[in-house]
PAVO-138122 format. One record per residue (C-alpha): z, y, x; residue in three letters. Coordinates in steps of 0.2 Angstrom, whole numbers, padded with zeros to 4 digits, always signed. Each point is the difference from the previous one (the first is absolute). Example, Ala and Ser with C-alpha at 12.3 -4.5 7.8 and 13.67 -1.06 7.14 Angstrom:
# PAVO-138122
+0039-0022+0062ala/-0003+0017+0006ser/
//
This chain:
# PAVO-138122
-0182+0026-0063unk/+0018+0006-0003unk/+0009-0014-0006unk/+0018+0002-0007unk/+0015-0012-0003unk/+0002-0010-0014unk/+0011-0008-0008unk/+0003-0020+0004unk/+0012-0010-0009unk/+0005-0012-0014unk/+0009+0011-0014unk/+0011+0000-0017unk/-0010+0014-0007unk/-0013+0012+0003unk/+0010+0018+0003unk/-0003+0008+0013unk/-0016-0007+0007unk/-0012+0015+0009unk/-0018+0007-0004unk/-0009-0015+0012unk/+0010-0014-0007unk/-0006-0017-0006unk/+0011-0010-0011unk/-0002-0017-0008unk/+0011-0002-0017unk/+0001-0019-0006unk/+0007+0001-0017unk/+0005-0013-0014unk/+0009+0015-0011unk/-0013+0013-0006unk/+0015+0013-0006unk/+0004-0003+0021unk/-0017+0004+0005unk/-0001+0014-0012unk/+0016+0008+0006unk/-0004-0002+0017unk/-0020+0008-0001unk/+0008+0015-0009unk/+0013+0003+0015unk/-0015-0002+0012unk/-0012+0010-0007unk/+0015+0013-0004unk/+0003+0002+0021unk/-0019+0002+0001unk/+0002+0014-0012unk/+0013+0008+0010unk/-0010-0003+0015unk/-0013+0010-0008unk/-0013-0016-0003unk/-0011-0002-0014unk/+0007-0016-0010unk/-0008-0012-0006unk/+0004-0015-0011unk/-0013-0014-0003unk/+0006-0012-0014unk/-0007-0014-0010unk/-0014+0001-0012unk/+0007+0005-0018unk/+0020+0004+0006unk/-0003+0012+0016unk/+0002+0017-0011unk/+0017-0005-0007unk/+0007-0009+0014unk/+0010+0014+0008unk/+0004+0008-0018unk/+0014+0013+0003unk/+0001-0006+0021unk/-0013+0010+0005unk/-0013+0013-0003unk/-0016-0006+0012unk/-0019-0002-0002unk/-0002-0017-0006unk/-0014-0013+0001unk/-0003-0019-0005unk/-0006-0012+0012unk/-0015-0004-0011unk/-0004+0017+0000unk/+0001+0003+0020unk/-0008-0016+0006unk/-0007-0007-0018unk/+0002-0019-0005unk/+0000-0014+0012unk/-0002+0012+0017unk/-0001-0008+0014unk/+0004+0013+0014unk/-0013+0007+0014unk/+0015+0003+0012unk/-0006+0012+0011unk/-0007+0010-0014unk/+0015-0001-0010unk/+0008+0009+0015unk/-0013+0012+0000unk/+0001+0002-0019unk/+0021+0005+0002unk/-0005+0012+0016unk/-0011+0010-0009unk/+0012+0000-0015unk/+0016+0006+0011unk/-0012+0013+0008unk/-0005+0007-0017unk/+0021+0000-0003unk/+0000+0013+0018unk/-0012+0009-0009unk/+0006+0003-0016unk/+0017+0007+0009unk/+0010-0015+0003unk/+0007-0008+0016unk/-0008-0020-0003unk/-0002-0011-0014unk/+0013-0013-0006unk/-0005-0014-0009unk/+0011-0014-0009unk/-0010-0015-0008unk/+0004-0015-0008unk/-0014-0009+0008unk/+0001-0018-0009unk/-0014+0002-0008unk/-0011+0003+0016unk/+0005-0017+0008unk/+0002-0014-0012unk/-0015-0011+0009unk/+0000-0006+0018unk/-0015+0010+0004unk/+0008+0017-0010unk/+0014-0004+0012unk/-0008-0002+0017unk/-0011+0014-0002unk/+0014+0009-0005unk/+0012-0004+0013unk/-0012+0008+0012unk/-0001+0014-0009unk/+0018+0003+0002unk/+0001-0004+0019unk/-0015+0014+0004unk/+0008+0012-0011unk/+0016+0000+0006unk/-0010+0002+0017unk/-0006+0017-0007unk/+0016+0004-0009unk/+0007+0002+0017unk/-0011+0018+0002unk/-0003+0005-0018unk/+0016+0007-0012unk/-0005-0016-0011unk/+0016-0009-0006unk/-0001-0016-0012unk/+0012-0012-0009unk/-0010-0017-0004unk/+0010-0009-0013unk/-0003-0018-0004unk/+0006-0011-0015unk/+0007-0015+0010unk/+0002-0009-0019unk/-0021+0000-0003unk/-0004+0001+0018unk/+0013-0014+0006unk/+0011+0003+0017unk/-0014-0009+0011unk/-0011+0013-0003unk/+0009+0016-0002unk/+0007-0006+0019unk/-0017+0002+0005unk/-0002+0020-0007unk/+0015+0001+0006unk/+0000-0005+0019unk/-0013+0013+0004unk/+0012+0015-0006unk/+0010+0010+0013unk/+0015+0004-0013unk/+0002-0016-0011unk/+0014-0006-0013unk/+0014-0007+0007unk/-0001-0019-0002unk/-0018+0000-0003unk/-0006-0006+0017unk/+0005-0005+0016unk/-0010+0012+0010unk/-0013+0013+0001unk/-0016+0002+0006unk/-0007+0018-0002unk/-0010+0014+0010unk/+0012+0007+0015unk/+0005+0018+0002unk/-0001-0002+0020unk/-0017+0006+0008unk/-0009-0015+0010unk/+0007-0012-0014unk/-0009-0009-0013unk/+0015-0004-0011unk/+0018-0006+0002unk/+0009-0014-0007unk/+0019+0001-0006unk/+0011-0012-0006unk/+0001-0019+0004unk/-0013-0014+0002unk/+0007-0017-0004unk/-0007-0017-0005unk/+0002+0006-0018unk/-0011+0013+0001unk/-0015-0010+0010unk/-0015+0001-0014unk/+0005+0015-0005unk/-0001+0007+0017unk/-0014-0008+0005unk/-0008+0008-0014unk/+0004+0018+0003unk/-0008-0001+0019unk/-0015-0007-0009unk/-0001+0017-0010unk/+0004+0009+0017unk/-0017+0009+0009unk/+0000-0005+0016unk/-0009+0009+0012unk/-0014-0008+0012unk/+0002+0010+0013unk/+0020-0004+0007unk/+0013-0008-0006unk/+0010+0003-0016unk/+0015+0013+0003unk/+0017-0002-0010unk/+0014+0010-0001unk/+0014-0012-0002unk/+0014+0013+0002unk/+0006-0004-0016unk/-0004-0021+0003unk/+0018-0006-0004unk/-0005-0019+0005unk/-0017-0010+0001unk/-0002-0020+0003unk/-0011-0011+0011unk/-0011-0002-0015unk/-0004+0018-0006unk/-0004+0001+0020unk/-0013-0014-0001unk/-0007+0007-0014unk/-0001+0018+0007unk/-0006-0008+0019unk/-0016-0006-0013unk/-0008+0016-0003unk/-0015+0002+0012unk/+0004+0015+0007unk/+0017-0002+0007unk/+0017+0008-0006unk/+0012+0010+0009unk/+0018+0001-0009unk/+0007+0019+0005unk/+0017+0001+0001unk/+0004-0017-0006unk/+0017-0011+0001unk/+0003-0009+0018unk/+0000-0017-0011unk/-0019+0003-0003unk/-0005+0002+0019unk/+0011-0016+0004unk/-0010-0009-0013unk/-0016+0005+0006unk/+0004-0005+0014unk/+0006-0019-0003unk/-0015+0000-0011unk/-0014+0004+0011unk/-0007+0014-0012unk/-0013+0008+0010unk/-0006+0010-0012unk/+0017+0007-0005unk/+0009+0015+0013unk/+0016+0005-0005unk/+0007+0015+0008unk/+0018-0003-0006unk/+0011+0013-0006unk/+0016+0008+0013unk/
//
């Protein structure tokens, strides 16, 4: 399977971001949104994409106005009212999508949505958040890019950070760190950012949305792990199958150690 780079980062605004990219958009100004979804499906324009823009029931058709040209759809009509997402067949649902865009002539599809709607209830939200986690998996092979916007103001920040978390390219400020599908072969995602004692629930609950293989422990890449506490170690040394941290700080290793964490290796960074 080729796998290509992608981008991993907290951001300011979408330009710029390539045809496998992934990004999470918290919003409390919906102008901001809007000007932000028209510059990112602008580049997937320029990349050659299909674009995309999935708004809400009723405004989606206006929403862009004089921004943007782009096939538009409502969130009611893509997924109707109340959806509760299948995740891995919504994954197959945008794969098949992106290879009807290759062949129609394009290079990918490019989707920006203002997903609110699709995650109001705690079950909508969990499903949900798996969804994005195995998609971002595939996006890592397909020319699928996608901006996932969320309304902070109906949502609240508690559970925006949760959608947000799983997202290799996030909204500066929005989280503390990242927990999405890794671009190295031989990983099963890669962690970024730091892990504090603020961030303990929250963590706890993105390794809970995290598949875990039975067969060998969990492998991270934690090349772009700027710092990670006792805690979120104890709370990684829980999953049943182990974890090895990949190119982790030398305060994790020395923490694993005085800790005793038998089911944590770290293989520190040089």
């Amino acid at each position: 399977m080729l796998v290509l780079v992608r981008a991993s980062a907290f951001v300011d605004d979408v330009a710029g971001l390539g045809a496998h990219d992934h990004v999470c958009w918290p919003f409390h100004d919906r102008d901001d949104f809007l000007t932000q979804a028209a510059a990112f499906l602008r580049d997937g324009i320029e990349l050659g994409q299909r674009p995309l823009y999935v708004g809400r029931d009723g405004a989606a058709a206006a929403d862009l106005g004089d921004l943007l040209d782009v096939d538009v759809v409502t969130t009611r009509e893509m997924y109707g009212v109340g959806y509760v997402a299948d995740p891995s067949v919504q994954v197959e649902e945008y794969a098949a999508a992106t290879e009807a865009a290759l062949a129609a002539g394009f290079t990918g599809l490019r989707v920006a949505a203002d997903a609110t709607d699709l995650v109001r209830t705690p079950e909508q939200r969990d499903a949900f958040i798996r969804y994005e986690h195995l998609v971002d998996r595939r996006m890592r092979s397909m020319p699928f890019s996608a901006m996932c916007a969320y309304d902070v103001g109906e949502l609240g920040p508690d559970a925006v950070s949760e959608l947000a978390c799983m997202h290799p390219v996030s909204r500066t400020g929005a989280v503390p760190f990242r927990l999405h599908a890794s671009s190295e072969a031989g990983q099963h995602a890669s962690i970024a950012g730091e892990v504090d004692g603020m961030c303990d629930g929250l963590f706890a609950a993105a390794l809970r949305r995290l598949p875990v293989a039975s067969d060998g422990p969990v492998v991270l890449d934690a090349s772009r792990l700027e710092f990670v506490d006792h805690r979120a170690l104890l709370a990684l040394g829980r999953l049943s199958s182990g974890v090895v941290l990949r190119d982790a700080p030398r305060l994790a290793a020395r923490q694993v150690a005085l800790f005793r964490l038998d089911h944590v290796t770290v293989e520190p960074r040089s």
